[in-house]
C-alpha positions, 0 to 999 in steps of 0.5 A: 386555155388557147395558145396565144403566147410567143415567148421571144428569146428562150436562153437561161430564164426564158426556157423557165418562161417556156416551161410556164406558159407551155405548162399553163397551155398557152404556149403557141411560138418561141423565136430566138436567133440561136439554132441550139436553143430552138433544136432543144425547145423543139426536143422538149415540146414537139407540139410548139412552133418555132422560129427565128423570125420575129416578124412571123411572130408579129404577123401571126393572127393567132399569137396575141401575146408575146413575152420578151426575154432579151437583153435590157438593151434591146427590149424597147425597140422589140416592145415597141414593135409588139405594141405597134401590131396590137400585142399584149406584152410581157417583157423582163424587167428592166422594161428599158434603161431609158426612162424616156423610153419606158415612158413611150412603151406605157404609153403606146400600150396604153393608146393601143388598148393592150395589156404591158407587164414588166417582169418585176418577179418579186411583187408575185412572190408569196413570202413578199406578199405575205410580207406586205400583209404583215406590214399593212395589218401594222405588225411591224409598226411605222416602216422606217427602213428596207434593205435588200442584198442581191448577192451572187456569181454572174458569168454570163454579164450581159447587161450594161451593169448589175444595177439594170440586172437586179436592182430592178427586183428590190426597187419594186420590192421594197416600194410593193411591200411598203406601198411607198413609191420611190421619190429620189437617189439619195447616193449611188456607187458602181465598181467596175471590178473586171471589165471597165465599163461593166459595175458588177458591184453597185449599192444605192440610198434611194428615199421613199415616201414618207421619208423612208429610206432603202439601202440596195447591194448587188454584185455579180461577183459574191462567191456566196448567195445573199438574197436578203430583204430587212424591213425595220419598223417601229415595233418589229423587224422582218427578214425575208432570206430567200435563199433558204428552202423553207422558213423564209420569212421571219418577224423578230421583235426589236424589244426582245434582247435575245433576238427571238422571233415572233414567229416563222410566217407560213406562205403558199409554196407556189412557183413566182414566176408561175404565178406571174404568168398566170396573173398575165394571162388573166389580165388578158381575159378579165381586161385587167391592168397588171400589178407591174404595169408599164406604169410600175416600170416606169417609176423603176427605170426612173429611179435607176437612170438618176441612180445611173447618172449619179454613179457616172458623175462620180466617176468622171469626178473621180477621174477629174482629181486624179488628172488635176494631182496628177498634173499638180506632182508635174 
């Protein structure tokens, strides 16, 4: 494998990335501004250049791909930038929190000739694709609702809400295993539970194709992990609990009062993000389009920009009666 891959941003989860692509043989730079973080890649993987110059990273001849692994916020000026130098780019979901500019990188990408993945880790995951077979072989039935619960503690609350954080994974999800895209939010609520501009509490009602409806929870402030995905059908209910270490996907049948399942559904225990960035690099070389294209995280941002709108209307509704009672007790 020829190391053609800069990873861009190496905190939390891009060291995870590092460890991949370097482990795949294909790691070539990691750029990041922080000295720490660059005096410890260089620890682990003295064969790897690093820098905290990214226009090295774009000028360099032999790095022909970069992965980005920053904040949502900055993702679509760094992509837009990567594309413009003809880099095939693998940038961490949400690709923007501006559906317009979601558009505008697909877009590029598409007029540069080069590969765009959006990290939506979940459609690469073997108990979610083993779910999505279930599904299409009908064992299941006719899909008639999805749930999916991201639950945890987050005190590191870089993104503008949790929503642009997590909800990027069940949207994609939830569209991926029931091969029914996302038409409209239905409802959308935020709770902004420590900082006021920051929802670290957010759930969602989004209708899919053929009327199907998803209900969405994530929190940044759960003190017990829930990481739930329930997928009701007309025969039988799915739960895929991936919080468990083994058994993690289970098919119980609606008929059967004693709640006994199916059968635990067995999956090849693969790493899902070692398998993302296997499937990147093999879009690169074969010339295919990736299973989360610029196109897949268009339609989420879509989704979560009206969801976003939504929650800030409501917001501003709420603030506007609480001023009106306010001045009506006067």
């Amino acid at each position: 494998m020829k190391k053609c891959v800069a990873v861009v941003g190496c905190g939390i989860w891009g060291r995870n990335i590092v460890r991949n692509f370097y482990n795949l043989g294909a790691l070539h730079s990691v750029c990041d501004l922080d000295d720490d973080n660059l005096k410890m890649i260089k620890e682990l993987y003295q064969d790897i250049n690093t820098t905290k110059n990214f226009d090295e990273i774009l000028l360099d001849p032999n790095i022909t791909a970069l992965c980005v692994v920053t904040p949502s916020h900055t993702h679509f000026n760094i992509v837009k930038k990567a594309l413009n130098h003809k880099k095939h780019v693998y940038v961490e979901k949400p690709i923007s929190t501006s559906a317009a500019e979601a558009k505008e990188l697909k877009d590029l990408a598409q007029k540069m000739n080069v590969k765009l993945l959006v990290g939506h880790l979940l459609l690469y995951h073997p108990a979610v694709n083993r779910l999505k077979m279930l599904i299409a072989q009908g064992v299941l039935g006719k899909i008639k609702y999805a749930q999916s619960d991201r639950l945890n503690i987050n005190y590191y609350k870089n993104d503008r809400s949790v929503m642009w954080d997590l909800a990027p994974h069940d949207v994609s999800m939830i569209a991926h295993v029931t091969g029914k895209a996302p038409l409209k939010v239905l409802n959308a609520v935020g709770v902004a539970s420590e900082f006021e501009n920051i929802c670290d509490i957010t759930h969602l009602t989004i209708e899919f194709e053929d009327g199907l409806i998803g209900q969405i929870s994530d929190s940044w402030i759960h003190p017990t992990k829930r990481v739930a995905l329930l997928i009701r059908g007309e025969k039988a209910t799915a739960i895929l609990d991936d919080t468990l270490s083994e058994g993690k996907l289970k098919v119980y049948d609606n008929k059967k009062s004693s709640r006994n399942e199916i059968e635990v559904f067995d999956y090849l225990e693969i790493e899902p993000l070692k398998l993302e960035c296997q499937h990147f690099l093999n879009c690169i070389e074969n010339d295919k389009t990736p299973r989360s294209d610029g196109e897949n995280g268009y339609m989420i941002v879509k989704i979560l920009e009206s969801a976003e709108k939504m929650m800030l209307g409501v917001k501003k509704e709420a603030l506007d009666n609480h001023e009106f009672k306010l001045s009506r007790s006067k």
